[in-house]
C-alpha positions in Angstrom: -47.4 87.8 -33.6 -48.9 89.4 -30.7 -47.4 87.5 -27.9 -44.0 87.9 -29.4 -43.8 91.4 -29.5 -45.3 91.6 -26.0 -42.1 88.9 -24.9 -39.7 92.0 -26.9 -41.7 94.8 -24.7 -41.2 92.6 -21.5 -37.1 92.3 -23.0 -37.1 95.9 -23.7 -38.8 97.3 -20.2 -36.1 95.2 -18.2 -33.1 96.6 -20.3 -32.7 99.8 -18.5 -32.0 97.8 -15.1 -29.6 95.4 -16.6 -28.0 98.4 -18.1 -27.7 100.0 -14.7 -27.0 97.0 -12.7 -24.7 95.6 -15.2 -21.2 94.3 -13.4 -22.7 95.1 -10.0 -22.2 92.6 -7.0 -25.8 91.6 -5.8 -26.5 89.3 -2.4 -28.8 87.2 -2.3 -29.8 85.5 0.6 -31.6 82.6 -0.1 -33.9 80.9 2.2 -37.7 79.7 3.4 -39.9 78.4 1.1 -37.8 78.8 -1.9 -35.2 76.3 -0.8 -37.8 73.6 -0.1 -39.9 73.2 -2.8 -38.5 71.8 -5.7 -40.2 74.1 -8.3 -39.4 77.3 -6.3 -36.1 75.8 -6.3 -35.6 75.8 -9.8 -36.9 78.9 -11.0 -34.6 80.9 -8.5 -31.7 78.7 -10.1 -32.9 80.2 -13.6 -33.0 83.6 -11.9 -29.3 83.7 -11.1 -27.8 82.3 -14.4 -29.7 84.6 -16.2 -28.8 87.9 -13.5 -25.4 86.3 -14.4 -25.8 86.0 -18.1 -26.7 89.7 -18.4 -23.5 90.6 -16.5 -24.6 90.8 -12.9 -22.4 89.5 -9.9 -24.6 87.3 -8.1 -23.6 86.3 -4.2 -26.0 84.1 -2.8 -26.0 83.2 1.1 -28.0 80.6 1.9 -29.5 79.3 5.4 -31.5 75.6 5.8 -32.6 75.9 8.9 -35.5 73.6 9.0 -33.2 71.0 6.9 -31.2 71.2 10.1 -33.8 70.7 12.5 -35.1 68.0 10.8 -31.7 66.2 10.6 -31.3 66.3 14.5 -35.1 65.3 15.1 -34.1 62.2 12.8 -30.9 61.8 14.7 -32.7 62.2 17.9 -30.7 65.3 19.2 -32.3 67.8 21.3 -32.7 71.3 19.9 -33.4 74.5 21.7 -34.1 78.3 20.7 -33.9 81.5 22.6 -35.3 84.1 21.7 -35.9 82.4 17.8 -32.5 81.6 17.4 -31.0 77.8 17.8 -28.9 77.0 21.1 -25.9 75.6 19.1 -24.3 73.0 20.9 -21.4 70.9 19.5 -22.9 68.2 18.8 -25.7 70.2 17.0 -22.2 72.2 15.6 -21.9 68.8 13.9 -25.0 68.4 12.2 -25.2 72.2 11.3 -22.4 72.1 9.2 -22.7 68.3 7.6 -26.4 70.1 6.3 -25.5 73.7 5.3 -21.7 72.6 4.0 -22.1 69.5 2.8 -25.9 69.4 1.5 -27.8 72.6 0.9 -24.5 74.0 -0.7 -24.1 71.4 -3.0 -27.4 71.3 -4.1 -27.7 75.0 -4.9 -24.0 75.1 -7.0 -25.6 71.7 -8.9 -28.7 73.7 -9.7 -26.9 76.7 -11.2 -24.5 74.1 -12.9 -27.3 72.3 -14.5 -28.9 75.8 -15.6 -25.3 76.9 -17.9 -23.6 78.8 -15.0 -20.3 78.0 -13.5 -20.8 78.1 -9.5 -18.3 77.2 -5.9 -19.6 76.4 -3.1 -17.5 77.7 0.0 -18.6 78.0 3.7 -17.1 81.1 6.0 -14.0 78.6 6.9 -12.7 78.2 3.4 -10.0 80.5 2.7 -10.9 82.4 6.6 -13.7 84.3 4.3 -15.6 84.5 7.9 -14.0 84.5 11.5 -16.5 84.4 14.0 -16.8 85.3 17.8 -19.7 83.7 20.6 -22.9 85.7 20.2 -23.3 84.5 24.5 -21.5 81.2 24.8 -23.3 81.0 27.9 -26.6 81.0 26.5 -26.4 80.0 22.8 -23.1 77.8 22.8 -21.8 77.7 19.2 -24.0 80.2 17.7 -22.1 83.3 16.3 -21.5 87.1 15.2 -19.0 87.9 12.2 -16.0 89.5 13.9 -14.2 89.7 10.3 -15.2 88.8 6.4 -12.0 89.0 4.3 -13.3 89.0 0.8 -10.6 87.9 -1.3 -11.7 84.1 -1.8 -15.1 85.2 -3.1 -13.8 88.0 -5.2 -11.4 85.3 -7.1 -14.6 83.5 -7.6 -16.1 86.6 -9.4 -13.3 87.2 -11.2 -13.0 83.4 -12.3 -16.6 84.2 -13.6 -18.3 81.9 -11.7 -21.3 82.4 -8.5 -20.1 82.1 -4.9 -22.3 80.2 -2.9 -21.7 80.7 0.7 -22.8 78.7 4.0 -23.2 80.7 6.7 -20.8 79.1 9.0 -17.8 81.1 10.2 -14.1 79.6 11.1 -11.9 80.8 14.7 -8.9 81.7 15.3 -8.5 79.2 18.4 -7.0 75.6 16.9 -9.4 73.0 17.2 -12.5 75.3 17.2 -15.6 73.9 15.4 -16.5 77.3 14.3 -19.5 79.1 14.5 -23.5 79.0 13.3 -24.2 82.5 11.7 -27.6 83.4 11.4 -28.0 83.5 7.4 -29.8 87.3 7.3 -27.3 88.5 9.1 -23.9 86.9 7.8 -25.7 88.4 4.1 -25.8 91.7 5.2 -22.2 91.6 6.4 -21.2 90.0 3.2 -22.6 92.7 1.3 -21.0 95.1 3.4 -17.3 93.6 2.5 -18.2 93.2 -1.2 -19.2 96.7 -1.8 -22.3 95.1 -3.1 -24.9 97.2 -4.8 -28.0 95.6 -3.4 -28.5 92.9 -0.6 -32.2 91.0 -1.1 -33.9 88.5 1.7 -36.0 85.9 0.7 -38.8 85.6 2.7 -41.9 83.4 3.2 -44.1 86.6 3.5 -44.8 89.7 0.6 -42.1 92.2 2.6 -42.9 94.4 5.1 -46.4 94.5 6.2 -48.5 97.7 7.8 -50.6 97.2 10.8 -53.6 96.6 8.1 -51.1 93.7 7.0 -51.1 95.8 3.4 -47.3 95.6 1.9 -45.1 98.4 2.3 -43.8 98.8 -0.8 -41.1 101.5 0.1 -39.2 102.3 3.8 -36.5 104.8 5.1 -34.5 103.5 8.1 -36.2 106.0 10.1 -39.3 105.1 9.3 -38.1 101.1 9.5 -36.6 101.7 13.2 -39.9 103.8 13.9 -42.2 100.9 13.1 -40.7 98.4 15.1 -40.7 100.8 18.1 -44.3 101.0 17.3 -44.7 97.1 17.1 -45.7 97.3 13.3 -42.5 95.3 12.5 -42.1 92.1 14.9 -41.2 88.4 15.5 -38.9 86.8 12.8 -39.1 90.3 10.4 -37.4 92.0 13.2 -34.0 90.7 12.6 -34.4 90.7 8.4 -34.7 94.7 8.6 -32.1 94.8 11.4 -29.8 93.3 9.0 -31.1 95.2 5.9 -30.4 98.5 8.2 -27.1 97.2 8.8 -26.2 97.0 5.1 -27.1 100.3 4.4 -25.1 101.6 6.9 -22.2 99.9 5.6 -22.8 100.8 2.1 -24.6 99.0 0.4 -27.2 101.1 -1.7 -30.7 99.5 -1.3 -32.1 96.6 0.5 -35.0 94.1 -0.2 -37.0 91.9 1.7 -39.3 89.6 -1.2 -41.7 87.2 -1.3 -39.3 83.7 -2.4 -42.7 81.9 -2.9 -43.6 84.4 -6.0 -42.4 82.7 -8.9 -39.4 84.5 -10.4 -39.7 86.7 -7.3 -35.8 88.0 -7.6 -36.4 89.0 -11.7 -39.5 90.8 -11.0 -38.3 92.7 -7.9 -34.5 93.8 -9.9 -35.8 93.6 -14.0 -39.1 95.6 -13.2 -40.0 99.0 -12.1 -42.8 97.3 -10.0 -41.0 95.2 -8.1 -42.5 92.5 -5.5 -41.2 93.6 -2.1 -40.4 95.7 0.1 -37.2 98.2 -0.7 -35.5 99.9 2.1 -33.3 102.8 1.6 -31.3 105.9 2.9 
């Protein structure tokens, strides 16, 4: 008997943030560690039907980019980064797309069919959701910056009831044009941004933000974000996560969180608990 009322306590703590998040658009961008390991894999699945069931607007944007490294070591095609991001050439254009279109996206909107939720899979092309401009052409070939998002395909979705589920991969206006790799952190937050979302989180493979004593910070200000990366607290690949976090707040978006995708049921705990798992950064 005790174990059952403890599961109604555990029901009844998380039903003031279902209240308050009820019919609220939430992104998720989904990524790391969660998206290769088939238990991780799973429970986020179970995560978004029930954020769905409860009446929550899901968005999830994923990335795969070790999927697609691995497809072009297979294939034999050279792959280069500057500066941590992938050189995109068009052959690698090819392969990028075939992985994040074609596989990763299908997989996900599977999952979250199997689990009782209705879900499309779209990439930025479908519908011109995403137009896309060179980051440096020069330097980085096919890999891109949003220049536009027009919502409108992904808010049908919503209002067909069902859970976008968007490759980060953005069409151009030029005919012929094999579009654009977006980084996945950065073509959330500009999601987010268009969708008037409530929240934007970021899957990580690390507990959040870390201090200098590598203890999580559990709570950040963009001021006190911007000054710890000018301080070198904040570096390497957690530089562009806050960057884009920053960048949805100053579109809108209320609050933004960077968790740990490796904690099981890392997306419940950090929006159905008071706790949280992350790190939330905030006007």
């Amino acid at each position: 008997m005790k174990s059952n009322i403890d599961v109604v306590k555990t029901l009844l703590d998380a039903l003031p943030f279902i209240k308050k998040f009820a019919a609220e658009k939430i992104v998720i961008k989904y990524g790391g560690a969660a998206q290769t390991s088939a238990e991780l894999k799973e429970q986020f699945a179970q995560d978004i039907v029930l954020l769905h069931l409860v009446g929550m607007k899901p968005i999830i944007v994923h990335g795969g980019g070790k999927s697609i490294t691995d497809l072009l070591t297979d294939l034999g095609v050279e792959t280069k980064f500057v500066d941590g991001q992938r050189v995109t050439t068009r052959e690698v254009m090819r392969v990028v797309e075939m992985v994040l279109s074609g596989e990763i996206n299908k997989e996900i909107v599977s999952l979250l069919d199997n689990h009782g939720s209705k879900a499309i899979g779209i990439s930025g092309k479908d519908g011109g959701f995403l137009k896309g401009m060179p980051k440096d052409f020069e330097n980085f070939g096919y890999t891109g910056i949003i220049e536009h998002v027009n919502p409108e395909i992904v808010n049908n979705i919503i209002d067909d009831g069902a859970i976008p589920v968007i490759a980060p991969i953005a069409g151009s206006s030029t005919l012929g044009h094999p579009g654009f790799n977006i980084n996945a952190d950065l073509a959330a937050s500009q999601v987010a941004i268009a969708l008037g979302a409530r929240k934007v989180l970021f899957l990580t493979d690390t507990p959040g933000v870390l201090d200098k004593e590598k203890q999580l910070i559990t709570n950040l200000s963009i001021e006190k974000t911007e000054a710890l990366k000018k301080d070198g607290t904040i570096q390497g690949g957690m530089v562009p996560k806050v960057d884009a976090c920053i960048e949805a707040l100053r579109g809108g978006v209320k609050k933004a969180h960077i968790i740990d995708g490796r904690v099981e049921h890392s997306l419940l705990l950090e929006i159905l608990t008071s706790s949280g798992v992350g790190t939330c950064i905030e006007l």
